[in-house]
N, CA, C and O atoms as a Maestro MAE file, in Angstrom:
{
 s_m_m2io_version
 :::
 2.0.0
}

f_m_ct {
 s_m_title
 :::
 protein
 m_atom[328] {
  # First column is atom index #
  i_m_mmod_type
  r_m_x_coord
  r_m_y_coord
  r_m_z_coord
  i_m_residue_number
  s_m_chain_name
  s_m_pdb_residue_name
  s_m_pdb_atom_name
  i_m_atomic_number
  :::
  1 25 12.814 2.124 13.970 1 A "UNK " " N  " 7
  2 3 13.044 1.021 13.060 1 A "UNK " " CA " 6
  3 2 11.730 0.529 12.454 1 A "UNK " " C  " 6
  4 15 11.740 0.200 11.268 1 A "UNK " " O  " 8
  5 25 10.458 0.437 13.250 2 A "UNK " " N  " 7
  6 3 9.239 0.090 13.121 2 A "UNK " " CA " 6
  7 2 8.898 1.080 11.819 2 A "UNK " " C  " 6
  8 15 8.349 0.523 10.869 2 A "UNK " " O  " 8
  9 25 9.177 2.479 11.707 3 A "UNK " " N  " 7
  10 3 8.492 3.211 10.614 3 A "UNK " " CA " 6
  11 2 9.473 3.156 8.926 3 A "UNK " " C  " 6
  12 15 8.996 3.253 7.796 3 A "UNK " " O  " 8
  13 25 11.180 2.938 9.398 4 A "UNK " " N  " 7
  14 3 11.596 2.316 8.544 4 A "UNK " " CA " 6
  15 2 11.023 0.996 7.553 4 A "UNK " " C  " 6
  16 15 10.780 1.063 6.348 4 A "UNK " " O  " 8
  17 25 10.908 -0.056 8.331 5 A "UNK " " N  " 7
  18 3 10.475 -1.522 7.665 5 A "UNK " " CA " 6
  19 2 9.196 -1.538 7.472 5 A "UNK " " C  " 6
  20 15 8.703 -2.625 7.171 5 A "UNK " " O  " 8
  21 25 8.428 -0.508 7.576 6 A "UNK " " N  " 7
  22 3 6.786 -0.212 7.242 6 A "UNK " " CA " 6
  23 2 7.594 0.593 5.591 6 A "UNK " " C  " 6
  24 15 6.824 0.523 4.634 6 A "UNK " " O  " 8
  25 25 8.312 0.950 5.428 7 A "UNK " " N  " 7
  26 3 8.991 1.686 4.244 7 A "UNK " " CA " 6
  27 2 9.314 1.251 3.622 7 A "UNK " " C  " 6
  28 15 8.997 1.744 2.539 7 A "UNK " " O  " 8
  29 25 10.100 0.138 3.519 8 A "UNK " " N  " 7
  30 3 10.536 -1.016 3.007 8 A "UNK " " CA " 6
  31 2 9.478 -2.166 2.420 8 A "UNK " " C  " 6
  32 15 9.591 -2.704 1.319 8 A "UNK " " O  " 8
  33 25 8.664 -2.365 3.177 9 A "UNK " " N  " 7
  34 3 7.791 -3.452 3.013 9 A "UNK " " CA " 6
  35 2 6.711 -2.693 2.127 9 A "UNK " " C  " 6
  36 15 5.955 -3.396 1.457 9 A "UNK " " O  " 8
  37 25 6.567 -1.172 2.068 10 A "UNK " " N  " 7
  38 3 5.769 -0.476 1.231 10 A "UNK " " CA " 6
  39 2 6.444 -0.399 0.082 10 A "UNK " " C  " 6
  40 15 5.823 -0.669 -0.946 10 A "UNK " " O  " 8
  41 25 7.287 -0.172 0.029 11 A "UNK " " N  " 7
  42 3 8.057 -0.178 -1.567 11 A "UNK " " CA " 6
  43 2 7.688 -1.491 -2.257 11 A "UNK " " C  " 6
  44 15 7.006 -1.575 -3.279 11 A "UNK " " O  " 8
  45 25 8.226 -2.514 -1.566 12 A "UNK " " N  " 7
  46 3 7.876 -4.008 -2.297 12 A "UNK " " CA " 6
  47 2 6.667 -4.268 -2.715 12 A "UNK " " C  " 6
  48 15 6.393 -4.610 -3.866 12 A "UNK " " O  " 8
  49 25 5.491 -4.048 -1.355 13 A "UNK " " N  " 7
  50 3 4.076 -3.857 -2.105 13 A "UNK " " CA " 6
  51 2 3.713 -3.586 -2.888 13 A "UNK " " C  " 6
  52 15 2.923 -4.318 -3.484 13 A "UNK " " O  " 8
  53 25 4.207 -1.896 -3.543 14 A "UNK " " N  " 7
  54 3 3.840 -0.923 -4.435 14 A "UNK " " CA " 6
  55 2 4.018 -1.350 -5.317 14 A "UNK " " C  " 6
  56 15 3.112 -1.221 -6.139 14 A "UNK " " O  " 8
  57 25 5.740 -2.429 -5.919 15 A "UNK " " N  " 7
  58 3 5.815 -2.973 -7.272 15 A "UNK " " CA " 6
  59 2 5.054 -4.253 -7.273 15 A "UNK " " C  " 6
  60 15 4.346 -4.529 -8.242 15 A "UNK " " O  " 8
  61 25 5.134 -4.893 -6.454 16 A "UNK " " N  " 7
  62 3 3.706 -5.961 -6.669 16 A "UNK " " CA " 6
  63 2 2.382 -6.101 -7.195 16 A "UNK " " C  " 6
  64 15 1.832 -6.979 -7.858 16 A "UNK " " O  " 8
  65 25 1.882 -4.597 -6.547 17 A "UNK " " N  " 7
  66 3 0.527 -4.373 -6.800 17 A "UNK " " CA " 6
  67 2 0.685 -3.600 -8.018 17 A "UNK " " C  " 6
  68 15 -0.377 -3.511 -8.633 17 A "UNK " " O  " 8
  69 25 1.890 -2.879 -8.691 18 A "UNK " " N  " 7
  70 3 2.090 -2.198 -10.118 18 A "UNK " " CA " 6
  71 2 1.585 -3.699 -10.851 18 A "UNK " " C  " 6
  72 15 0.927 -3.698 -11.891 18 A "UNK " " O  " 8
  73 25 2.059 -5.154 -10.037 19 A "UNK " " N  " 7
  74 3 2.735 -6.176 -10.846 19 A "UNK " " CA " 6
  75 2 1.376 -6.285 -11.340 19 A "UNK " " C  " 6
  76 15 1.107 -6.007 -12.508 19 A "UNK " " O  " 8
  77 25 0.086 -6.867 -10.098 20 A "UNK " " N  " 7
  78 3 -1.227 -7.228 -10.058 20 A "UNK " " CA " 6
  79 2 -2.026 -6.619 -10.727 20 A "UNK " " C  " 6
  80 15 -3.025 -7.142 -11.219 20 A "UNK " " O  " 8
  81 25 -1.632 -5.122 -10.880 21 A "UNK " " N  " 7
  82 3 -2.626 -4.397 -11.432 21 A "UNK " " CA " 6
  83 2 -1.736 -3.582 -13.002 21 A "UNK " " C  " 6
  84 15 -1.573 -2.367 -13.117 21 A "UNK " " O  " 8
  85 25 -1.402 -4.358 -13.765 22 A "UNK " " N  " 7
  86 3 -1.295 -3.875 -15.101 22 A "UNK " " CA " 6
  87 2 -1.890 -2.925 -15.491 22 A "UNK " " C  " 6
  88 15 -3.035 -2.707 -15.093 22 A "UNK " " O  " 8
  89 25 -1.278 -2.138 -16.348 23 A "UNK " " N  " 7
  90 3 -1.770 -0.902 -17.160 23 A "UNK " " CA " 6
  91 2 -1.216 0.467 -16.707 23 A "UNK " " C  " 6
  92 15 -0.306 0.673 -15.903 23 A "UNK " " O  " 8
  93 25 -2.127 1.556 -17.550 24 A "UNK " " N  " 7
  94 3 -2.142 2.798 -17.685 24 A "UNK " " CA " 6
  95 2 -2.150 3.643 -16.633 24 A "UNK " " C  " 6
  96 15 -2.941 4.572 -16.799 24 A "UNK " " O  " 8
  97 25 -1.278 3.672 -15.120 25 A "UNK " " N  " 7
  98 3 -1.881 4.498 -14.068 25 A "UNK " " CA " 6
  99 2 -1.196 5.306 -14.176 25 A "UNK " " C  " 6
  100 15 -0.008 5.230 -14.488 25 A "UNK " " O  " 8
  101 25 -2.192 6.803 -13.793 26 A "UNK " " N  " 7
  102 3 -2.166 8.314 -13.480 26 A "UNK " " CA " 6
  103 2 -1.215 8.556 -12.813 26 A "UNK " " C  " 6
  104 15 -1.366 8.344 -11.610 26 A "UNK " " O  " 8
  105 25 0.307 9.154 -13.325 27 A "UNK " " N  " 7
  106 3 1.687 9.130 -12.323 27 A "UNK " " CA " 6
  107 2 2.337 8.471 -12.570 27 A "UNK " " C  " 6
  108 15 3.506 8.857 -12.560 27 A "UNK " " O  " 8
  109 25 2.096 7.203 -12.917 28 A "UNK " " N  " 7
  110 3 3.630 6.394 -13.061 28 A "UNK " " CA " 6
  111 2 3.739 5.274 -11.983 28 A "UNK " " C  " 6
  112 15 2.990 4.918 -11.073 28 A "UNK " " O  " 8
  113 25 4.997 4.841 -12.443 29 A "UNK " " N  " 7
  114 3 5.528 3.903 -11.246 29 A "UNK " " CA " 6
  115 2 5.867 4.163 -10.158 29 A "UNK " " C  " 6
  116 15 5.755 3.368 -9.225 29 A "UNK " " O  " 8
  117 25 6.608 5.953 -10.002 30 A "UNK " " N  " 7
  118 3 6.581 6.203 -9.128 30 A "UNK " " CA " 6
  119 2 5.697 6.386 -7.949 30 A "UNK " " C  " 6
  120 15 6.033 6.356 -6.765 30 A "UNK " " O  " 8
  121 25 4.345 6.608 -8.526 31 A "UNK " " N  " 7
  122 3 3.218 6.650 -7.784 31 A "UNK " " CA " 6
  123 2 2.556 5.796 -7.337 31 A "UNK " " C  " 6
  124 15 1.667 6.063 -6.528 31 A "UNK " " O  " 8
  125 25 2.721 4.981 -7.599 32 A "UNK " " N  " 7
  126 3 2.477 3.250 -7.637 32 A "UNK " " CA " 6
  127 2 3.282 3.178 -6.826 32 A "UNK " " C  " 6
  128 15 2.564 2.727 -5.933 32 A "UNK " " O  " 8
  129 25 4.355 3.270 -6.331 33 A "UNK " " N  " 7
  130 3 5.324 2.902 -5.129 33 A "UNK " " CA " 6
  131 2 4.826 3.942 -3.769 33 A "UNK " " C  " 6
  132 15 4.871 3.615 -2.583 33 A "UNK " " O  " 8
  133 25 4.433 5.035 -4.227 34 A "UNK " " N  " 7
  134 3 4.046 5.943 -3.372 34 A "UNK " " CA " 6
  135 2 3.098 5.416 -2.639 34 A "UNK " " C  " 6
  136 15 3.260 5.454 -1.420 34 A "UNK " " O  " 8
  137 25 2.013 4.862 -3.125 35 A "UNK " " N  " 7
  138 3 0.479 4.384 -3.066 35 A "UNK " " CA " 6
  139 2 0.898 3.109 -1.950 35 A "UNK " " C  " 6
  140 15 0.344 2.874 -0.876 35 A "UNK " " O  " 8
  141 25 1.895 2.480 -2.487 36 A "UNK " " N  " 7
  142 3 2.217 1.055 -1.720 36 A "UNK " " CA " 6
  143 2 2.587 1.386 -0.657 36 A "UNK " " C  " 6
  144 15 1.936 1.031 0.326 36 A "UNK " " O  " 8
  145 25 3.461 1.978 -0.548 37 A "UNK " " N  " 7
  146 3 4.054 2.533 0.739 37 A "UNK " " CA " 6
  147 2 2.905 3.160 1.536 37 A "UNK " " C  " 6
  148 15 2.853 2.882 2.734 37 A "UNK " " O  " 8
  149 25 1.956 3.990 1.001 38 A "UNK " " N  " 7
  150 3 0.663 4.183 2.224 38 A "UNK " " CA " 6
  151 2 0.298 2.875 1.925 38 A "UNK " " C  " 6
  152 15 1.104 2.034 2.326 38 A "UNK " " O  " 8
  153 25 -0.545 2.515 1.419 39 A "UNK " " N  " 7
  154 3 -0.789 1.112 1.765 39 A "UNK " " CA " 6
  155 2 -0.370 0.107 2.845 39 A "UNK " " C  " 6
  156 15 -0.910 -0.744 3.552 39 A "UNK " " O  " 8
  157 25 0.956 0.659 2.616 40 A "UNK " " N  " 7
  158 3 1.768 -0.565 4.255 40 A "UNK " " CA " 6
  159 2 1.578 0.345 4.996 40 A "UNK " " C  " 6
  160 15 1.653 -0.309 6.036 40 A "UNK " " O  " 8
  161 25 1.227 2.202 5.607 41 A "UNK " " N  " 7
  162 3 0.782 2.425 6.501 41 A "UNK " " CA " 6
  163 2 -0.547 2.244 6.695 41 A "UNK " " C  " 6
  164 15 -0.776 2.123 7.898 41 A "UNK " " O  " 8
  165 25 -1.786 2.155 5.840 42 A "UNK " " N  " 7
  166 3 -2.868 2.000 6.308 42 A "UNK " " CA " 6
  167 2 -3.163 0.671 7.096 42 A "UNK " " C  " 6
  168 15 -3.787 0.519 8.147 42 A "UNK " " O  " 8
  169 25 -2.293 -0.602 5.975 43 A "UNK " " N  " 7
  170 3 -3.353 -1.878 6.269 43 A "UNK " " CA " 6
  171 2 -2.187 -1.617 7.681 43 A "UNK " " C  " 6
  172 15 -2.962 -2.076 8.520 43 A "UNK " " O  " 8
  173 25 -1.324 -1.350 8.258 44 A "UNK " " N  " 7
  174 3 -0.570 -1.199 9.792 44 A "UNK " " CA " 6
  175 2 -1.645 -0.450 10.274 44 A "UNK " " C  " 6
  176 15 -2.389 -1.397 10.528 44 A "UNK " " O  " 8
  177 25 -2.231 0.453 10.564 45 A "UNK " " N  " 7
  178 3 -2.518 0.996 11.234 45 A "UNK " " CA " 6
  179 2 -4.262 0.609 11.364 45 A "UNK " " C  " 6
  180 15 -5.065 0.851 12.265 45 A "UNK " " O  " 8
  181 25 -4.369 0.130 10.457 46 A "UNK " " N  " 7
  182 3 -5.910 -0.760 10.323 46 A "UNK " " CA " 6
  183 2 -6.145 -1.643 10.822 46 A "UNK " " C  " 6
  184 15 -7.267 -1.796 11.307 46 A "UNK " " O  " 8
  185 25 -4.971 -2.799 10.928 47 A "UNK " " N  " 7
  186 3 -4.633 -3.575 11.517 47 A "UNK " " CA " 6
  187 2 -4.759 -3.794 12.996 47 A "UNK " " C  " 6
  188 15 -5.276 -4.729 13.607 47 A "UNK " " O  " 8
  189 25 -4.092 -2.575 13.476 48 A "UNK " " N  " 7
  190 3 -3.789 -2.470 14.944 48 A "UNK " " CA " 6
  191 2 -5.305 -2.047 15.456 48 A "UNK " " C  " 6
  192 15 -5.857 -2.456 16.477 48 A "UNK " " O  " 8
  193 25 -5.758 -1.254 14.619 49 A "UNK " " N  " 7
  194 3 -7.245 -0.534 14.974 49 A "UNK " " CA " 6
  195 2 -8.270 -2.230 15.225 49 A "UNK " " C  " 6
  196 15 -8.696 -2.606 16.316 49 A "UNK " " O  " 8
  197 25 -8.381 -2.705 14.380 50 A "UNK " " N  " 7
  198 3 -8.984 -3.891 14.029 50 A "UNK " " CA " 6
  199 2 -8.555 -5.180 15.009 50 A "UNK " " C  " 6
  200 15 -9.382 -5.976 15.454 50 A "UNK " " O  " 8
  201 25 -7.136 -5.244 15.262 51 A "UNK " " N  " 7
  202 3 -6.797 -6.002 16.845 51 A "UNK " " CA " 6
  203 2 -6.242 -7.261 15.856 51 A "UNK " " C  " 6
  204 15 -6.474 -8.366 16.345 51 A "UNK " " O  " 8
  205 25 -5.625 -7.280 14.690 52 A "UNK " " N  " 7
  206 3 -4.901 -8.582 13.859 52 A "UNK " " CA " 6
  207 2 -3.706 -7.945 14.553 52 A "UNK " " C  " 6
  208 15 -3.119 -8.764 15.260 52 A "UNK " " O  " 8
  209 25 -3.082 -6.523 14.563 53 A "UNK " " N  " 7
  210 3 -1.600 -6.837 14.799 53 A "UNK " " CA " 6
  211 2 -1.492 -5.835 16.515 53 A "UNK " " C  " 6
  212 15 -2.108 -4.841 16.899 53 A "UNK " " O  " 8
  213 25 -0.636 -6.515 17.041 54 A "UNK " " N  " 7
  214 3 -0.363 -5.746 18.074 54 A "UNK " " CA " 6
  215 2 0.188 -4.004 18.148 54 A "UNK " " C  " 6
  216 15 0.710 -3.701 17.075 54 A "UNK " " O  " 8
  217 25 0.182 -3.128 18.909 55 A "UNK " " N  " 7
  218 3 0.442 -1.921 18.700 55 A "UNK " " CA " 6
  219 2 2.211 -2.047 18.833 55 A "UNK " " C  " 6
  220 15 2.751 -2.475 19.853 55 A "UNK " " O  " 8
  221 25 3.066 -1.535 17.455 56 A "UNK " " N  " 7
  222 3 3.490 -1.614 17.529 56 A "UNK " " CA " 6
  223 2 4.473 -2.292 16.207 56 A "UNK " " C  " 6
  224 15 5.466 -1.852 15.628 56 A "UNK " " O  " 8
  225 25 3.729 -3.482 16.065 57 A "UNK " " N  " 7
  226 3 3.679 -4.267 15.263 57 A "UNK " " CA " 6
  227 2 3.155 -3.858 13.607 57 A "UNK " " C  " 6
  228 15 2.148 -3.157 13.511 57 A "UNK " " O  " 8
  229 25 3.841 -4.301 12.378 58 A "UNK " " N  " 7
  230 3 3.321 -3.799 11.454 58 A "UNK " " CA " 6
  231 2 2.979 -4.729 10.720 58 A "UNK " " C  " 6
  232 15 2.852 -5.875 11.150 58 A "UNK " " O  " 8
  233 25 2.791 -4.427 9.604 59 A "UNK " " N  " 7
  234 3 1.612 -5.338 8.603 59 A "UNK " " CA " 6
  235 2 2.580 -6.239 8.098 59 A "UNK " " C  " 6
  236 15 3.745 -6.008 8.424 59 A "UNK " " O  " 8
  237 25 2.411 -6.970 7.554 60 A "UNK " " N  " 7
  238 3 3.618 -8.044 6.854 60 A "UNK " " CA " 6
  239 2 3.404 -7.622 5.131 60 A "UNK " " C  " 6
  240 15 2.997 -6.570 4.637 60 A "UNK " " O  " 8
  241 25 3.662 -8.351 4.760 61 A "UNK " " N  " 7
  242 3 3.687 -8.009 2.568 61 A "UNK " " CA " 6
  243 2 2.381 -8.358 2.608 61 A "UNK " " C  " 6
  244 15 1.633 -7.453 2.238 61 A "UNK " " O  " 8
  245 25 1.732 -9.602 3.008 62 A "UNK " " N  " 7
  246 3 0.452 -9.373 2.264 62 A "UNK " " CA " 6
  247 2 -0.674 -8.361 2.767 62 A "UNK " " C  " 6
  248 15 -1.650 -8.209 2.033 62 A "UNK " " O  " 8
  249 25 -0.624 -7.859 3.628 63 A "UNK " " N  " 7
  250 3 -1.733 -7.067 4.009 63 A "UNK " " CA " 6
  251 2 -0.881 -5.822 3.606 63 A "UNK " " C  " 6
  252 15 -1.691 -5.184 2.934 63 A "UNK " " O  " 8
  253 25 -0.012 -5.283 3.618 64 A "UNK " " N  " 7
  254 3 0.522 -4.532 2.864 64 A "UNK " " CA " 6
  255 2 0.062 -4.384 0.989 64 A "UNK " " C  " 6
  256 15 -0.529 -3.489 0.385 64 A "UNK " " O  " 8
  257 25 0.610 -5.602 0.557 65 A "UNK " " N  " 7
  258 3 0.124 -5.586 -0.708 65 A "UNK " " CA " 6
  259 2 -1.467 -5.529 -1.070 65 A "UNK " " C  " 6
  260 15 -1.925 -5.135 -2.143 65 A "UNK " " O  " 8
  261 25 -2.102 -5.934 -0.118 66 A "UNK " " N  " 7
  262 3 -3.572 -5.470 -0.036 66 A "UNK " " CA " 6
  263 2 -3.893 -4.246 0.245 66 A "UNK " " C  " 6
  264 15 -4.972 -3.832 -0.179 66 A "UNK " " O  " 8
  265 25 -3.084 -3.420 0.983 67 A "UNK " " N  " 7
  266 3 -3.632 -2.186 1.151 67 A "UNK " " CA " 6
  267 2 -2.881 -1.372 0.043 67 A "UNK " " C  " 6
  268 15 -3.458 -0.324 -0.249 67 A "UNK " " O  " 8
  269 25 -2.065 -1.549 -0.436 68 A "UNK " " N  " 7
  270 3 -1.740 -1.078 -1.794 68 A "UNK " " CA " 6
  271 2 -2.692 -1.180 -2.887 68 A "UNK " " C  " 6
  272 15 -3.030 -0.235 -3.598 68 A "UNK " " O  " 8
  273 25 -3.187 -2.608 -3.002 69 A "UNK " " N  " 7
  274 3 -4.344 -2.641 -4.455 69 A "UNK " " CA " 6
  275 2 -5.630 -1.713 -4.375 69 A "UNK " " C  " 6
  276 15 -6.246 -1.094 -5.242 69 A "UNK " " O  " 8
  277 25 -5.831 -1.876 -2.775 70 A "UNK " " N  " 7
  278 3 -7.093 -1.240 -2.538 70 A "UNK " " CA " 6
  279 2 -6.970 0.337 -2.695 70 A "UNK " " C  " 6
  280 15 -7.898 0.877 -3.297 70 A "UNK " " O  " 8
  281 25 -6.005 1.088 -2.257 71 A "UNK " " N  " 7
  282 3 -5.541 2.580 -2.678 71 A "UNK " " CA " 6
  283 2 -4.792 2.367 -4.116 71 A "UNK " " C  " 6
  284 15 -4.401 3.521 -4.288 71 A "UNK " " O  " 8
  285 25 -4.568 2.010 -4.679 72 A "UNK " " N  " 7
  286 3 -4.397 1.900 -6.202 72 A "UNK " " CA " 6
  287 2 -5.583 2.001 -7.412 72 A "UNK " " C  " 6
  288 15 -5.633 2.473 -8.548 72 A "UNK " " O  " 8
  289 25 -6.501 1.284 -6.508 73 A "UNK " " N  " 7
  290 3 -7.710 0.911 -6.888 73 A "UNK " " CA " 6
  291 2 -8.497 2.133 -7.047 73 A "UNK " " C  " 6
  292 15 -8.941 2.587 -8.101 73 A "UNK " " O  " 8
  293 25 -8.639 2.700 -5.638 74 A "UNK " " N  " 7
  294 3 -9.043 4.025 -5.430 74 A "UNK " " CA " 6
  295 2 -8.612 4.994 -5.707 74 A "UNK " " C  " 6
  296 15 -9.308 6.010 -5.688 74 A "UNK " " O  " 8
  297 25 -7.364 5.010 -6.047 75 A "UNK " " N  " 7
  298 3 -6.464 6.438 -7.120 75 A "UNK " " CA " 6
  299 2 -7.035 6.270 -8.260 75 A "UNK " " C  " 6
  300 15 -7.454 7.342 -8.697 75 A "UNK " " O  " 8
  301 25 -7.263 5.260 -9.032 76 A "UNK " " N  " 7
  302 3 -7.322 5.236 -10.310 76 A "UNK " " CA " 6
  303 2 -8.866 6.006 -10.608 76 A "UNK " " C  " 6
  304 15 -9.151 6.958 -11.335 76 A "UNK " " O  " 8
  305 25 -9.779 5.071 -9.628 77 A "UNK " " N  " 7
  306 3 -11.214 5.640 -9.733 77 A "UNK " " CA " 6
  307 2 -11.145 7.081 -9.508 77 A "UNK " " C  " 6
  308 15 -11.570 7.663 -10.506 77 A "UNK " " O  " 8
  309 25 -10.755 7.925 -8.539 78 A "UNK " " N  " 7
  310 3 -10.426 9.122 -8.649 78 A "UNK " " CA " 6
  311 2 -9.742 9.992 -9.773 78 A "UNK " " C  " 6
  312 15 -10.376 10.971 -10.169 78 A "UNK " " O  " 8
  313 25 -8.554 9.736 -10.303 79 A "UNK " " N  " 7
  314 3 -8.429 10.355 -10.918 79 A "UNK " " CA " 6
  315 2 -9.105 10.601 -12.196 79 A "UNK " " C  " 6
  316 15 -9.383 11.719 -12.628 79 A "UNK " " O  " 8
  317 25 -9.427 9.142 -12.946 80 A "UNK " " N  " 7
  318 3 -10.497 9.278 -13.984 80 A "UNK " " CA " 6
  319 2 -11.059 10.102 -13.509 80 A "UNK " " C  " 6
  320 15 -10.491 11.111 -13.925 80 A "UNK " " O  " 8
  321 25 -12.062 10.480 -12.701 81 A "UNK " " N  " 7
  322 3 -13.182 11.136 -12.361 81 A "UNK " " CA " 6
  323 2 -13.132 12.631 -12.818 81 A "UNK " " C  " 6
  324 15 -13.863 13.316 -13.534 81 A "UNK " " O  " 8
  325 25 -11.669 12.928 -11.932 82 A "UNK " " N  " 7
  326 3 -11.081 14.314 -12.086 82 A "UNK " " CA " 6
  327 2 -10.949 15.226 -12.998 82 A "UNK " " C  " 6
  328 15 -10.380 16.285 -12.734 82 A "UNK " " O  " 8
  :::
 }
 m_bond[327] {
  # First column is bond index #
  i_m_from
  i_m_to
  i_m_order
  :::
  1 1 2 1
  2 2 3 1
  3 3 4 2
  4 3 5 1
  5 5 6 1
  6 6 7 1
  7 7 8 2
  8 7 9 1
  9 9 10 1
  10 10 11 1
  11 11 12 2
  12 11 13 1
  13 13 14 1
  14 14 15 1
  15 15 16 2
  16 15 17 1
  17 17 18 1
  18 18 19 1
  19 19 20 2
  20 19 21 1
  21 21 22 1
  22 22 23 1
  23 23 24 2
  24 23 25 1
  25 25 26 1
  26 26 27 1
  27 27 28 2
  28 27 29 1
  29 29 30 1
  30 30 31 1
  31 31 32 2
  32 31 33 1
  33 33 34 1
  34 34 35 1
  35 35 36 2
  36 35 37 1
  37 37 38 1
  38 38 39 1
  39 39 40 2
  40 39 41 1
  41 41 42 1
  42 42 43 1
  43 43 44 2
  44 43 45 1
  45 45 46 1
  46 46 47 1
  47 47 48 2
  48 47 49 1
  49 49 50 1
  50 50 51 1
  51 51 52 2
  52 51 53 1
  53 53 54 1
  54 54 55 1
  55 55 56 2
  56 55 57 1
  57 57 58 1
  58 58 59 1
  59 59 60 2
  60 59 61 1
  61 61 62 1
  62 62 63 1
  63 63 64 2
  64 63 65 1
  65 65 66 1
  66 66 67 1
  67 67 68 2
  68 67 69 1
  69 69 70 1
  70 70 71 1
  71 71 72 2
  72 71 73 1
  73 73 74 1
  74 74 75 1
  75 75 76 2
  76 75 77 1
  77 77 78 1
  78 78 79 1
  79 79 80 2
  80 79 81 1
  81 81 82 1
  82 82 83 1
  83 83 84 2
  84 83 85 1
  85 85 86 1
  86 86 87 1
  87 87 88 2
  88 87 89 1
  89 89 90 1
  90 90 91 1
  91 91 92 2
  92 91 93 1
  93 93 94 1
  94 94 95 1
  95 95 96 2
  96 95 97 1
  97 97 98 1
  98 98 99 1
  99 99 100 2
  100 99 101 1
  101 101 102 1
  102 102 103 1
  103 103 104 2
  104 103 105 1
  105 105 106 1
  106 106 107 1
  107 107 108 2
  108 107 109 1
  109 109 110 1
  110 110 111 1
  111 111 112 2
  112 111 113 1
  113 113 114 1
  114 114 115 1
  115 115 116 2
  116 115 117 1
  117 117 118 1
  118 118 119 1
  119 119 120 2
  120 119 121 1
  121 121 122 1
  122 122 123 1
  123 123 124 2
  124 123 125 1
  125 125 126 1
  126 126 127 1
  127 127 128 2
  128 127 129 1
  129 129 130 1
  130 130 131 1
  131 131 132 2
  132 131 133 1
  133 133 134 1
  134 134 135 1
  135 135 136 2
  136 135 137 1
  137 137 138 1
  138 138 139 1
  139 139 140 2
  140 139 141 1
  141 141 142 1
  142 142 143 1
  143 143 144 2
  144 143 145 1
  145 145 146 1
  146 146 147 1
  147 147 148 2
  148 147 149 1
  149 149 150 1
  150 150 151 1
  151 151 152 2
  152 151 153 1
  153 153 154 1
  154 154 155 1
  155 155 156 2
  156 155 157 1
  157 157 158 1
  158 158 159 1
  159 159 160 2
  160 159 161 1
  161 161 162 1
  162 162 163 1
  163 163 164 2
  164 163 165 1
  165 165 166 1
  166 166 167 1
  167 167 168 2
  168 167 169 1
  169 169 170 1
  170 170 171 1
  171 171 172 2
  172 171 173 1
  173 173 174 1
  174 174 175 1
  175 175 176 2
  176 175 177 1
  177 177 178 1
  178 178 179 1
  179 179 180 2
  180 179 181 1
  181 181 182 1
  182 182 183 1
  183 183 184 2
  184 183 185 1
  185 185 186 1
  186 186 187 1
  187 187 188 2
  188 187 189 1
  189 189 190 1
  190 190 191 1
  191 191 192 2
  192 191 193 1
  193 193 194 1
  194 194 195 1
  195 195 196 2
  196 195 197 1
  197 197 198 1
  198 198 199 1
  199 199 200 2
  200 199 201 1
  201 201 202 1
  202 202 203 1
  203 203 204 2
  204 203 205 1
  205 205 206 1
  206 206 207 1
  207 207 208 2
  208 207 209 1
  209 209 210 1
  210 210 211 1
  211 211 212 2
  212 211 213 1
  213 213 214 1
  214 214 215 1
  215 215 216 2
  216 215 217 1
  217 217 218 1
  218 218 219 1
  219 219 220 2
  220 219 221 1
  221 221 222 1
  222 222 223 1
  223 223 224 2
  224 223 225 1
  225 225 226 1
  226 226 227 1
  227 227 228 2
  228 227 229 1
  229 229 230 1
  230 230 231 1
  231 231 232 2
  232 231 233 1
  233 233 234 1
  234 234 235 1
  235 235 236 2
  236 235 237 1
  237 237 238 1
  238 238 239 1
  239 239 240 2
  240 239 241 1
  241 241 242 1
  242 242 243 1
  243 243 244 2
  244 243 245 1
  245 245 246 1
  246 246 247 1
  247 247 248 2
  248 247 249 1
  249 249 250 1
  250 250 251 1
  251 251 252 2
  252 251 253 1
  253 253 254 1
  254 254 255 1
  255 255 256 2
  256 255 257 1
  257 257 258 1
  258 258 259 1
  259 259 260 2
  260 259 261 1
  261 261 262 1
  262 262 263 1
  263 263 264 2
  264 263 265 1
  265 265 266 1
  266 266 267 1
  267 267 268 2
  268 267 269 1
  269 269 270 1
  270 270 271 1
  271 271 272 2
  272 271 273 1
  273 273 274 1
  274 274 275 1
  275 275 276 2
  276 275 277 1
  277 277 278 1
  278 278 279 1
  279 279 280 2
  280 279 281 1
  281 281 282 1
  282 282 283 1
  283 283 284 2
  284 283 285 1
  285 285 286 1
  286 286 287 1
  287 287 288 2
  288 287 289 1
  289 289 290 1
  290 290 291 1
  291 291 292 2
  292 291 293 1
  293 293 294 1
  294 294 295 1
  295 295 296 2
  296 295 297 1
  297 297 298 1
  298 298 299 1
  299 299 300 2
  300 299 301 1
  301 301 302 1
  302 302 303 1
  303 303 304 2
  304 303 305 1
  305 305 306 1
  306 306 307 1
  307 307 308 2
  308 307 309 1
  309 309 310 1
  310 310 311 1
  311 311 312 2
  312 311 313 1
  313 313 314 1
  314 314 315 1
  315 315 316 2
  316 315 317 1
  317 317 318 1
  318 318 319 1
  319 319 320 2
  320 319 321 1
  321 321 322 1
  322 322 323 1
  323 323 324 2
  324 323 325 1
  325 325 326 1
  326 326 327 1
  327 327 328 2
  :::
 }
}
């Protein structure tokens, strides 16, 4: 259930951070949801590494939606590059 609602809570991120971060990204919306959804696994698993969430325990929307902007952030710089 834990890797489900890390799925869920990544989807929501992903259109949030589409919301936060306007414009032209490489892929689409779909990718932007993709991105969010790691996002809710990183800032989870960053989290737990870091000792904010218990093992087990996952990220809530905002650290979710933070780890979405920040890999959004970093797709974009990448792909320009590419």
């Amino acid at each position: 259930m834990g890797i489900l609602w890390t799925l869920v809570i990544g989807l929501v991120a992903g259109i949030i951070a589409k919301l936060l971060m306007p414009g032209k990204d490489p892929g689409g919306f779909i990718i932007t949801i993709l991105l969010g959804i790691a996002g809710a696994f990183v800032a989870t698993y960053l989290g737990q590494a870091i000792g904010w969430y218990e093992v087990g325990q996952q990220a809530g929307l905002i650290g979710a939606v933070v780890g979405a902007v920040i890999i959004l952030v970093v797709y974009r710089l990448v792909r320009r590059r590419g």
